[in-house]
N, CA, C and O atoms as a Tinker XYZ file with bonds, in Angstrom:
   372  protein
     1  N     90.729000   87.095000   96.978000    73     2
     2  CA    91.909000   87.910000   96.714000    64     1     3
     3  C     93.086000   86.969000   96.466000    63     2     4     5
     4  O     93.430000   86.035000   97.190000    81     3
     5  N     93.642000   87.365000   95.335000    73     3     6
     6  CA    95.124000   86.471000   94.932000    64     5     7
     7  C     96.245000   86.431000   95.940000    63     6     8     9
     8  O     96.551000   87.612000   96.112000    81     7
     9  N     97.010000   85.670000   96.691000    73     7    10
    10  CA    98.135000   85.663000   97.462000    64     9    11
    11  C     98.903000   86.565000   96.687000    63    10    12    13
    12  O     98.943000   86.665000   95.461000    81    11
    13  N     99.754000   87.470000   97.903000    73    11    14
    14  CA   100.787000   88.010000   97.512000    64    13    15
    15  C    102.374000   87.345000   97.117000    63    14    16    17
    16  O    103.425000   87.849000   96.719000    81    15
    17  N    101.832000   85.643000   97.529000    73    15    18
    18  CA   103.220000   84.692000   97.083000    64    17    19
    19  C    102.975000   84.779000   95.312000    63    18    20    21
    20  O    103.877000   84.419000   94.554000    81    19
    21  N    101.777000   85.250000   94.844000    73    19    22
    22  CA   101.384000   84.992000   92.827000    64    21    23
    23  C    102.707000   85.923000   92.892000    63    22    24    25
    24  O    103.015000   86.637000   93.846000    81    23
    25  N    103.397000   85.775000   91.730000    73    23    26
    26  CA   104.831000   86.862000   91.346000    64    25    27
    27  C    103.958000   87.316000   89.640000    63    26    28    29
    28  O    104.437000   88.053000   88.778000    81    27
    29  N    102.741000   86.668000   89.594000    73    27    30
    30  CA   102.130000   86.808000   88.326000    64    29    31
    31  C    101.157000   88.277000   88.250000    63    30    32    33
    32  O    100.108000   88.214000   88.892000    81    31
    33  N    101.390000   89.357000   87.639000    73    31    34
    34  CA   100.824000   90.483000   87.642000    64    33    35
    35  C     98.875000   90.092000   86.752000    63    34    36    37
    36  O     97.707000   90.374000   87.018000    81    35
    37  N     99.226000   89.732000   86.248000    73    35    38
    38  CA    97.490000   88.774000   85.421000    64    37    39
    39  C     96.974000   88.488000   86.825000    63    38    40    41
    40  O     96.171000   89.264000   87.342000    81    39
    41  N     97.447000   87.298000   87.517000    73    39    42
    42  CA    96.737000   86.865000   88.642000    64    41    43
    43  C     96.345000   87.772000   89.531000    63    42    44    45
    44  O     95.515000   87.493000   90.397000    81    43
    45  N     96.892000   88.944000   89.419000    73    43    46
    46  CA    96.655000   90.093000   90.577000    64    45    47
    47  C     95.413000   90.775000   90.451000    63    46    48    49
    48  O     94.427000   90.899000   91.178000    81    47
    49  N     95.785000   91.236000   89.174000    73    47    50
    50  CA    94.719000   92.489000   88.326000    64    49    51
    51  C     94.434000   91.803000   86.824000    63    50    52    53
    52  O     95.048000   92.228000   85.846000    81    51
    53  N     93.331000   90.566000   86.689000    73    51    54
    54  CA    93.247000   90.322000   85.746000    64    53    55
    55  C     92.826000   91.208000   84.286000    63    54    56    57
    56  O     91.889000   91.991000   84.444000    81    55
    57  N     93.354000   91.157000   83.076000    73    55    58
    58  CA    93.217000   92.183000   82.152000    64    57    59
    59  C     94.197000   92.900000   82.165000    63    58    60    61
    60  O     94.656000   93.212000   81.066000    81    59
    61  N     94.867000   93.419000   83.410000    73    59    62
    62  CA    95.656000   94.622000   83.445000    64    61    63
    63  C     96.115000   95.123000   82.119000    63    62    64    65
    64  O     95.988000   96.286000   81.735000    81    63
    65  N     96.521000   94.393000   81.621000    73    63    66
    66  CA    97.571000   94.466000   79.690000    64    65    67
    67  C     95.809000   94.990000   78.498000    63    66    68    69
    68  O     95.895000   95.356000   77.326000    81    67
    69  N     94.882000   94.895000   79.038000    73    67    70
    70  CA    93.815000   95.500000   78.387000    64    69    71
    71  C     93.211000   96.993000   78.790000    63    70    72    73
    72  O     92.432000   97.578000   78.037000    81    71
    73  N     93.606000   97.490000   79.924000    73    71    74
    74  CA    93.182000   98.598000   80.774000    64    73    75
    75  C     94.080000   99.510000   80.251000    63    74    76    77
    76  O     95.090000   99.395000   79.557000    81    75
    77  N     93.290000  100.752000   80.903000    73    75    78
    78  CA    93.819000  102.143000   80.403000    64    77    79
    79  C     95.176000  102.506000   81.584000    63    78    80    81
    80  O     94.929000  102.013000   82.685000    81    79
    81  N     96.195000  103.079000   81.540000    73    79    82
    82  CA    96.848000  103.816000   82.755000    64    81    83
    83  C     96.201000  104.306000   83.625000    63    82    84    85
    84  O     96.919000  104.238000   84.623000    81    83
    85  N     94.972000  104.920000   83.971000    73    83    86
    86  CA    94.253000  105.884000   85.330000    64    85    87
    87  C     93.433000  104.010000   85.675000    63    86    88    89
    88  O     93.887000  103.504000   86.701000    81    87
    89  N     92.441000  103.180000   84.961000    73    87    90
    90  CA    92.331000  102.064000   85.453000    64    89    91
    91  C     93.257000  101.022000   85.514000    63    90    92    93
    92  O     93.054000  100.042000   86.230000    81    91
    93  N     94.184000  101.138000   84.874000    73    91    94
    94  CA    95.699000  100.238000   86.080000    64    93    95
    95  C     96.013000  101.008000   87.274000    63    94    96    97
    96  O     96.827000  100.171000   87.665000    81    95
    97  N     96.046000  101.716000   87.999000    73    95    98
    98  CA    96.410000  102.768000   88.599000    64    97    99
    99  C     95.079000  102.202000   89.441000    63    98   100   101
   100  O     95.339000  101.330000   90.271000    81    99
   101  N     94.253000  102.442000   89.366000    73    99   102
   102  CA    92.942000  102.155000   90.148000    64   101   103
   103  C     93.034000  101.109000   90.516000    63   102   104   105
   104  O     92.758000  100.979000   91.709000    81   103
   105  N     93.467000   99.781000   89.727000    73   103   106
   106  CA    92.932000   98.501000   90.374000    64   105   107
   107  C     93.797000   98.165000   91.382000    63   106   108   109
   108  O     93.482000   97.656000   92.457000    81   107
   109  N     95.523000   98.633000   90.797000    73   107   110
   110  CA    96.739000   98.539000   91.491000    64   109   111
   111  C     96.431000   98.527000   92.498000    63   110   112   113
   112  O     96.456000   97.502000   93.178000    81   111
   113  N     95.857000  100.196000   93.124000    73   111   114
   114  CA    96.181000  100.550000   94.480000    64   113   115
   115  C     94.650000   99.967000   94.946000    63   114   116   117
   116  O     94.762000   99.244000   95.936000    81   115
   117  N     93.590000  100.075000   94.587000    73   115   118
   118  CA    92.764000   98.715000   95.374000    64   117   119
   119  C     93.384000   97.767000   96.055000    63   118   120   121
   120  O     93.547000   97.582000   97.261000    81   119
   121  N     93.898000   96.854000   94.546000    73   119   122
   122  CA    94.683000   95.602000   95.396000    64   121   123
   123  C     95.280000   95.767000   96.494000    63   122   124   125
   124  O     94.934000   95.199000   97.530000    81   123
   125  N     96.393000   96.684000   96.389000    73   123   126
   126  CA    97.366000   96.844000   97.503000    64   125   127
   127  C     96.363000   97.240000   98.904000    63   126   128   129
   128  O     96.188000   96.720000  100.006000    81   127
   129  N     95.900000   98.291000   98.286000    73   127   130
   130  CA    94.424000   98.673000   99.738000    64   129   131
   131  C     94.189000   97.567000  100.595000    63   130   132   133
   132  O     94.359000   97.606000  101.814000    81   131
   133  N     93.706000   96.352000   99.804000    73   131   134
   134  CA    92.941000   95.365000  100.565000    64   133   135
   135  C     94.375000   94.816000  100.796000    63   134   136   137
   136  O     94.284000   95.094000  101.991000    81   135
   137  N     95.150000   94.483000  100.739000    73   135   138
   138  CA    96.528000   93.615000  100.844000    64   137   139
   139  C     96.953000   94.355000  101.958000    63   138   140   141
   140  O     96.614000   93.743000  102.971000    81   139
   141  N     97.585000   95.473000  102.248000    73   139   142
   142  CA    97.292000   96.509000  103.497000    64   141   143
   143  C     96.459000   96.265000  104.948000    63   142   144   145
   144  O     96.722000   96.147000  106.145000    81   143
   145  N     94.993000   96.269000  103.837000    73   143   146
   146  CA    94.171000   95.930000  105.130000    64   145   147
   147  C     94.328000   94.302000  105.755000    63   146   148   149
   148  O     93.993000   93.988000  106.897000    81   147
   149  N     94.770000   93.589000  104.982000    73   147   150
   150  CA    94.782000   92.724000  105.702000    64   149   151
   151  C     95.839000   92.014000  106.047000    63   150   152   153
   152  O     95.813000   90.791000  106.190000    81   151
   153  N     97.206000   92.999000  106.260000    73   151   154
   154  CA    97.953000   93.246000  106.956000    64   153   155
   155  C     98.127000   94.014000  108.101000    63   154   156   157
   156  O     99.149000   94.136000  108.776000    81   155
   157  N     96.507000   94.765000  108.333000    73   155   158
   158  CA    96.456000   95.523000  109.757000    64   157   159
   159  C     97.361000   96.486000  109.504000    63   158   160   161
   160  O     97.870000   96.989000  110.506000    81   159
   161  N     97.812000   97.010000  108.143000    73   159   162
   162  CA    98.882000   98.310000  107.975000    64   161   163
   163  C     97.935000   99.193000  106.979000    63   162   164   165
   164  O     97.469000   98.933000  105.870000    81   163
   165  N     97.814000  100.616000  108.021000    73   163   166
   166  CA    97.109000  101.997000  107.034000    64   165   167
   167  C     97.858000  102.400000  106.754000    63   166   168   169
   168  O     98.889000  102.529000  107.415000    81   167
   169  N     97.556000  102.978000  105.039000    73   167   170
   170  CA    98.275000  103.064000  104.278000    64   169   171
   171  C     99.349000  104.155000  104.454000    63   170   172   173
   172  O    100.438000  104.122000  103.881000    81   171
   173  N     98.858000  105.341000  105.486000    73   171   174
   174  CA    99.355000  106.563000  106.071000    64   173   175
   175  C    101.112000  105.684000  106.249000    63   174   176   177
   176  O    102.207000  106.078000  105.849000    81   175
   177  N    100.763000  104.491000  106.956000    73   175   178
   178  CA   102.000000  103.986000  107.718000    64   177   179
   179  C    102.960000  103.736000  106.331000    63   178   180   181
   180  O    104.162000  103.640000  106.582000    81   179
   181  N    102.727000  103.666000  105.469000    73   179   182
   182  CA   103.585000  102.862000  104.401000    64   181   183
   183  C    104.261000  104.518000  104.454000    63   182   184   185
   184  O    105.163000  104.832000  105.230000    81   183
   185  N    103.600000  105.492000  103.438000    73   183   186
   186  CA   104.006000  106.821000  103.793000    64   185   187
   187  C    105.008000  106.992000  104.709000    63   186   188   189
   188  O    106.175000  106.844000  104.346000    81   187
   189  N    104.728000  107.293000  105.891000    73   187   190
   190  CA   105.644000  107.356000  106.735000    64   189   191
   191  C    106.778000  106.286000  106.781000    63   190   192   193
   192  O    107.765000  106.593000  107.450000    81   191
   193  N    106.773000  105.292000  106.274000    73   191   194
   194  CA   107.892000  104.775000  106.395000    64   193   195
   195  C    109.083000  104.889000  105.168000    63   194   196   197
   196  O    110.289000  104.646000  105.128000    81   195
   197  N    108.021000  105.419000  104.146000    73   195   198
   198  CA   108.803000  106.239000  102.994000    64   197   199
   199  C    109.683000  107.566000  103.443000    63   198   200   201
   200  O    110.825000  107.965000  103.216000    81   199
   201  N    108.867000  107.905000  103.986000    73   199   202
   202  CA   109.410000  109.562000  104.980000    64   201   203
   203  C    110.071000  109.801000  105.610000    63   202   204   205
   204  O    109.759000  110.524000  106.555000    81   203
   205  N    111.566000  109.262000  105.429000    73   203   206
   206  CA   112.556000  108.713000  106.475000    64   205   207
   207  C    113.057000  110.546000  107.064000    63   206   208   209
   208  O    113.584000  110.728000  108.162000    81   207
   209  N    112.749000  111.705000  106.073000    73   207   210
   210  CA   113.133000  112.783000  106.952000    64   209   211
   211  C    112.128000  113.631000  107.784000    63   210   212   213
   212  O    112.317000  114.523000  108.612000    81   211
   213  N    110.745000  112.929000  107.179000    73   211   214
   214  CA   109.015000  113.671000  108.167000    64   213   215
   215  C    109.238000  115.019000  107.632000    63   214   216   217
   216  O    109.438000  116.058000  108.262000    81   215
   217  N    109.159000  114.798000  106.146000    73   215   218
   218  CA   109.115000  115.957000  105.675000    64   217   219
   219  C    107.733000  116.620000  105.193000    63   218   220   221
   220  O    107.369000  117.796000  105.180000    81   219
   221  N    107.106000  115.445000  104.807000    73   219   222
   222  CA   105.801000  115.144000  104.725000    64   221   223
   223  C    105.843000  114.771000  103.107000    63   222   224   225
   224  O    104.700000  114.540000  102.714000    81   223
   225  N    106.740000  114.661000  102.162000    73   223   226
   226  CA   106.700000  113.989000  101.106000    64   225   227
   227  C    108.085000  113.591000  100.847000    63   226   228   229
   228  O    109.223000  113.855000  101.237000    81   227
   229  N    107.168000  112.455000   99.593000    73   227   230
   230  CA   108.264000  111.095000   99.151000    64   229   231
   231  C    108.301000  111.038000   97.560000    63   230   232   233
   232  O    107.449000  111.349000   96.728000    81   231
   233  N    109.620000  110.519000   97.429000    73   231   234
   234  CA   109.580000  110.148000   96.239000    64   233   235
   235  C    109.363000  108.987000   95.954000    63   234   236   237
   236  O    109.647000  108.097000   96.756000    81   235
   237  N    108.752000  108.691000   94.618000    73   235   238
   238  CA   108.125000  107.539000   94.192000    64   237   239
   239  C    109.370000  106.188000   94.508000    63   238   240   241
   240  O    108.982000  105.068000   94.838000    81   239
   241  N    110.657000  106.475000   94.367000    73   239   242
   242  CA   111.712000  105.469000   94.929000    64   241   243
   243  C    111.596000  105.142000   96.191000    63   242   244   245
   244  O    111.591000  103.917000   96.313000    81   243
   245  N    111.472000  105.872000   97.476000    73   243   246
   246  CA   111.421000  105.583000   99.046000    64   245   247
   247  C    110.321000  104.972000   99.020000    63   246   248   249
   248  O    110.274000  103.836000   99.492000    81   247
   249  N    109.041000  105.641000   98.402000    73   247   250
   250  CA   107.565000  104.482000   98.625000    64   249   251
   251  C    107.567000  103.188000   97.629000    63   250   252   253
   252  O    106.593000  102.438000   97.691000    81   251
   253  N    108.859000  102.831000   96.507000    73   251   254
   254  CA   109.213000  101.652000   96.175000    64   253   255
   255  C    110.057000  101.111000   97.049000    63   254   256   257
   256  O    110.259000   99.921000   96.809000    81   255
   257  N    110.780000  101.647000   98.221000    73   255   258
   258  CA   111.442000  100.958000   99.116000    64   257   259
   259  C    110.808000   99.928000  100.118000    63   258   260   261
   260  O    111.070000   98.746000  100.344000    81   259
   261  N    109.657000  101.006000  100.765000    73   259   262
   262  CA   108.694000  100.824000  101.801000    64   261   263
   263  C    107.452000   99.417000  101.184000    63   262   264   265
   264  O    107.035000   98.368000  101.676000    81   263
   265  N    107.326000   99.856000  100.412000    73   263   266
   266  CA   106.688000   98.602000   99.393000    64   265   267
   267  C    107.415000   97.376000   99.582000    63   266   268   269
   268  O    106.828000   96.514000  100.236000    81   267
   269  N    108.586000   97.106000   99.143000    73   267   270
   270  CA   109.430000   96.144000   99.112000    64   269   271
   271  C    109.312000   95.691000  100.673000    63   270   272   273
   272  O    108.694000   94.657000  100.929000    81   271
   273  N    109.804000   96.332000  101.542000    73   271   274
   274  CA   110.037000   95.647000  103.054000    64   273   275
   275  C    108.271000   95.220000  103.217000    63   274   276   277
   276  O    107.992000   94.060000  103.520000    81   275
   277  N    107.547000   95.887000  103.071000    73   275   278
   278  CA   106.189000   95.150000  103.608000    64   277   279
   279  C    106.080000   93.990000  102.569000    63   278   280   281
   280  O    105.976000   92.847000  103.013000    81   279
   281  N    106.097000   94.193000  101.250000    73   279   282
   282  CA   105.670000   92.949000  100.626000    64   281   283
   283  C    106.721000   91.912000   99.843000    63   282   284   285
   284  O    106.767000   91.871000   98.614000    81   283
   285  N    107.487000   91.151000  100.630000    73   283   286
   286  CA   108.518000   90.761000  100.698000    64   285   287
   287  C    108.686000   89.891000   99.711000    63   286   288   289
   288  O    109.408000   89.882000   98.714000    81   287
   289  N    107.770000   89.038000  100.225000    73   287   290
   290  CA   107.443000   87.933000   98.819000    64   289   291
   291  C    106.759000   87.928000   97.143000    63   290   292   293
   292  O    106.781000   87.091000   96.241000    81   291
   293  N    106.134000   89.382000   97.283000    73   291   294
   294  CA   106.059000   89.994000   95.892000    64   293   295
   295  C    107.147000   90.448000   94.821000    63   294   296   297
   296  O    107.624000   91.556000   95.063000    81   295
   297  N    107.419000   90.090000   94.185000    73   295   298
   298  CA   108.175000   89.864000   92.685000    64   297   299
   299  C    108.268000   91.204000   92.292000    63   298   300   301
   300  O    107.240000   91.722000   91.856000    81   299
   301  N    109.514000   92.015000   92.373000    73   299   302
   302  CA   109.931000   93.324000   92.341000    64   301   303
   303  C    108.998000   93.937000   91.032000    63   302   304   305
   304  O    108.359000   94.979000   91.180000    81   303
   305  N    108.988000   93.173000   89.724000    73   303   306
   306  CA   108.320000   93.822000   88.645000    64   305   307
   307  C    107.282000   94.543000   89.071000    63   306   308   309
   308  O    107.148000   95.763000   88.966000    81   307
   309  N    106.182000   93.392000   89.793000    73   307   310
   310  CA   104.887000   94.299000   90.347000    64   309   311
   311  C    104.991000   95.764000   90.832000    63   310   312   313
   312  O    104.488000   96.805000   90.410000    81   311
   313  N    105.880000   95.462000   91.942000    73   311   314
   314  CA   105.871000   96.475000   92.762000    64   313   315
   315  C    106.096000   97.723000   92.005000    63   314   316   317
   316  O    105.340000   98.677000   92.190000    81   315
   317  N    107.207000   97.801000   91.058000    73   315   318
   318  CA   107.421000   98.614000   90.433000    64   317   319
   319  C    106.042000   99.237000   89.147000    63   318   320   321
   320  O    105.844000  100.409000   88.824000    81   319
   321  N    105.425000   98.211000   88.737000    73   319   322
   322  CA   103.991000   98.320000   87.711000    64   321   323
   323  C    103.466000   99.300000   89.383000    63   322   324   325
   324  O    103.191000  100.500000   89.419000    81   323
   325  N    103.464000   98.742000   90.078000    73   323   326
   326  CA   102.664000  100.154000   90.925000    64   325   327
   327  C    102.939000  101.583000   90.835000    63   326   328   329
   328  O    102.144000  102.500000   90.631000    81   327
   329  N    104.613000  101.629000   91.084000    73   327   330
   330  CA   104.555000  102.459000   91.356000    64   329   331
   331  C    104.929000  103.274000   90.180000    63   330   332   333
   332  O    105.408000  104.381000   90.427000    81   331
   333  N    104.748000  102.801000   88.523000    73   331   334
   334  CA   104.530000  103.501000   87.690000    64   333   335
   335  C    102.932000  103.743000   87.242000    63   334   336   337
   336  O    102.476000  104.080000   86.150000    81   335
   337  N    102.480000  103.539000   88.095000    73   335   338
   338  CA   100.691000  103.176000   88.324000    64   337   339
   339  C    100.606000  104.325000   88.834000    63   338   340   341
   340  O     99.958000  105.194000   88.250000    81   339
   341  N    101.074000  104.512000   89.716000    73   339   342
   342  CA   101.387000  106.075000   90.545000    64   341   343
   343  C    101.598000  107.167000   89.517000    63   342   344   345
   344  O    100.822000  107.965000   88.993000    81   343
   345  N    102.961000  106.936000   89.390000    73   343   346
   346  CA   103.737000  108.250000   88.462000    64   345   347
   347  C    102.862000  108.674000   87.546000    63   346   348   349
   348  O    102.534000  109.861000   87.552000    81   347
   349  N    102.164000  107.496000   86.300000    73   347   350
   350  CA   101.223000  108.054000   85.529000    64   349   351
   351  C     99.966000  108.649000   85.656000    63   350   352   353
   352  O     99.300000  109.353000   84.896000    81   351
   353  N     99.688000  107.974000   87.396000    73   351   354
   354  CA    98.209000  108.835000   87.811000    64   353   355
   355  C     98.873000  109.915000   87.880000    63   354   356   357
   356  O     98.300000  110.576000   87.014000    81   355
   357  N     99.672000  110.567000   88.292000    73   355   358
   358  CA    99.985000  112.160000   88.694000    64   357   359
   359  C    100.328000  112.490000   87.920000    63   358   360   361
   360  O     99.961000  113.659000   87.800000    81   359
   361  N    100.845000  112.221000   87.231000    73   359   362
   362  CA   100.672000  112.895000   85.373000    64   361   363
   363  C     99.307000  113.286000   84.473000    63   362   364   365
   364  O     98.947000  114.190000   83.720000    81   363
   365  N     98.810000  112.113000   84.994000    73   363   366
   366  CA    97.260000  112.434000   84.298000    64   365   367
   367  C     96.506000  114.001000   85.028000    63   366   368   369
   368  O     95.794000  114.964000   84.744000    81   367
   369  N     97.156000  113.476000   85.950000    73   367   370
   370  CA    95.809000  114.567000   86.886000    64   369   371
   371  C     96.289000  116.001000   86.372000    63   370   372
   372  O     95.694000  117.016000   86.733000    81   371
């Protein structure tokens, strides 16, 4: 697995710039999955820390917030390729 110090989106999810939106979206949140897990943080927790009113939903900005504080040393672009990784999965669906 690539360090989360790479600020390089290739090094993350190689191809990515060849993949469809639902498989960027897939590999994205893999990555992050295992990056998570081996931070000992379920993913429920990221959620909730998006959920600053326990409303039980977030907008894609608060879970780009919550993103940011856990992955500190990741290079804002990424984070954001996620979480339009997101937006377009729920569009698709």
């Amino acid at each position: 697995m690539t360090s989360l110090a790479s600020n390089d989106l290739k090094k993350i999810v190689p191809d990515i710039d060849l993949m469809s939106p639902r498989t960027r979206c897939e590999k994205l949140v893999i990555y992050f999955a295992k990056e998570l897990a081996a931070k000992n943080i379920k993913p429920i927790s990221v959620f909730k820390m998006a959920d600053t009113s326990n409303s039980g939903t977030v907008n894609v900005s608060a879970l780009e917030a919550a993103f940011k504080k856990i992955f500190q040393a990741l290079k804002l672009e990424i984070i954001q390729e996620l979480m339009q990784a997101f937006t377009n999965n729920l569009n698709s669906d």
